[in-house]
C-alpha positions in Angstrom: -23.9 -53.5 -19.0 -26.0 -51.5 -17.0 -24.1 -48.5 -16.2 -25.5 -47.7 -13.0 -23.8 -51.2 -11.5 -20.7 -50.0 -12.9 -18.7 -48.5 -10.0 -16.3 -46.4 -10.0 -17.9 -45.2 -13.4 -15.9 -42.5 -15.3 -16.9 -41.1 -18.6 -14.7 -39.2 -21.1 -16.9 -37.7 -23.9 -14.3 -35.3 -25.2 -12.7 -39.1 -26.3 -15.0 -39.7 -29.0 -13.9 -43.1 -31.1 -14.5 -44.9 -34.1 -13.7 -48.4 -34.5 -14.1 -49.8 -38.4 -15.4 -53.2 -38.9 -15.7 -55.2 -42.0 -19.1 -53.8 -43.2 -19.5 -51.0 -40.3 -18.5 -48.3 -37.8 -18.9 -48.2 -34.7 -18.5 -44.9 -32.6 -18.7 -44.6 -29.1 -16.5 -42.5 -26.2 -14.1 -44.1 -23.5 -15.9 -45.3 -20.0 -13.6 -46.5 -17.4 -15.1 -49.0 -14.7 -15.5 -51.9 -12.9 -17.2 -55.0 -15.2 -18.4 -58.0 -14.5 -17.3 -61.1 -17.1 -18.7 -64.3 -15.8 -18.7 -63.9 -12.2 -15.4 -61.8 -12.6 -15.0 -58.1 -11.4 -12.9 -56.0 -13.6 -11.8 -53.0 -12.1 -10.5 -50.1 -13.8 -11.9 -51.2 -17.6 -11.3 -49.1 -20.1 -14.2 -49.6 -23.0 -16.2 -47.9 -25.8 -19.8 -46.9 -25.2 -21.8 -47.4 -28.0 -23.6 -44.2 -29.6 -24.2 -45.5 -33.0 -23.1 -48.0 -35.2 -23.5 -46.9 -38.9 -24.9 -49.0 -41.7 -27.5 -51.4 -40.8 -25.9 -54.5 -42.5 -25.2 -55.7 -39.3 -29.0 -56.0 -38.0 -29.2 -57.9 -41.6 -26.0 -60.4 -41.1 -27.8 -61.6 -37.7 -30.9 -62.8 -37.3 -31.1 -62.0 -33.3 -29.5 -58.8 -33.1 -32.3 -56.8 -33.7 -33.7 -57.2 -30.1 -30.6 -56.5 -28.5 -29.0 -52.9 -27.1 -25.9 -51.4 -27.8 -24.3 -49.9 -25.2 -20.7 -50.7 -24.9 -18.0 -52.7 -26.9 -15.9 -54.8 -24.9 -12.6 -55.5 -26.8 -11.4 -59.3 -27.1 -8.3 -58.8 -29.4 -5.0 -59.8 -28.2 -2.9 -57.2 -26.4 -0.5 -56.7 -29.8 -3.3 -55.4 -31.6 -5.3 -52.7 -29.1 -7.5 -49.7 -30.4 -5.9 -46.5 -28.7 -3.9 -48.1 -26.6 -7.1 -49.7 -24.4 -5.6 -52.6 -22.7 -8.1 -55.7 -23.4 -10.1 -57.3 -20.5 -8.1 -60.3 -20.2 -5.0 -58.6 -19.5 -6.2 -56.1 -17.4 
């Protein structure tokens, strides 16, 4: 995600989320844009930009995480089960 690429690219950071995993937070505000998932232009994407993400069990559970940036959380779940209502990116 590079967020420059991302056009139209709107940011709410008044909408500042938390989203609990098994062993850690992650917290992040809303973004709305056009992504890109394999060759695939999604416009009008609603995801959670990545600020921090709390307890560092998480660079410990993977081995090649460590190198990578956070910057946005992409949601895969099924539409049933959203976080705030974000429609997921294979139903939008």
């Amino acid at each position: 995600y590079v967020r420059m690429y991302c056009k139209p690219y709107i940011v709410n950071k008044n909408r500042l989320l938390q989203v609990r995993y098994l062993d850690y937070n992650v917290t992040g505000f809303l973004s709305n844009g056009t992504v890109n998932v394999a060759n695939l232009n999604i416009e009008k994407q609603t995801f959670l930009e990545v600020v921090n993400i709390s307890d560092e069990h998480i660079l410990e559970l993977y081995s090649n995480i460590t190198d990578r940036k956070f910057d946005g959380l992409l949601g895969l779940s099924y539409f049933n089960i959203p976080v705030n209502e974000i429609k997921p990116v294979f139903y939008n």
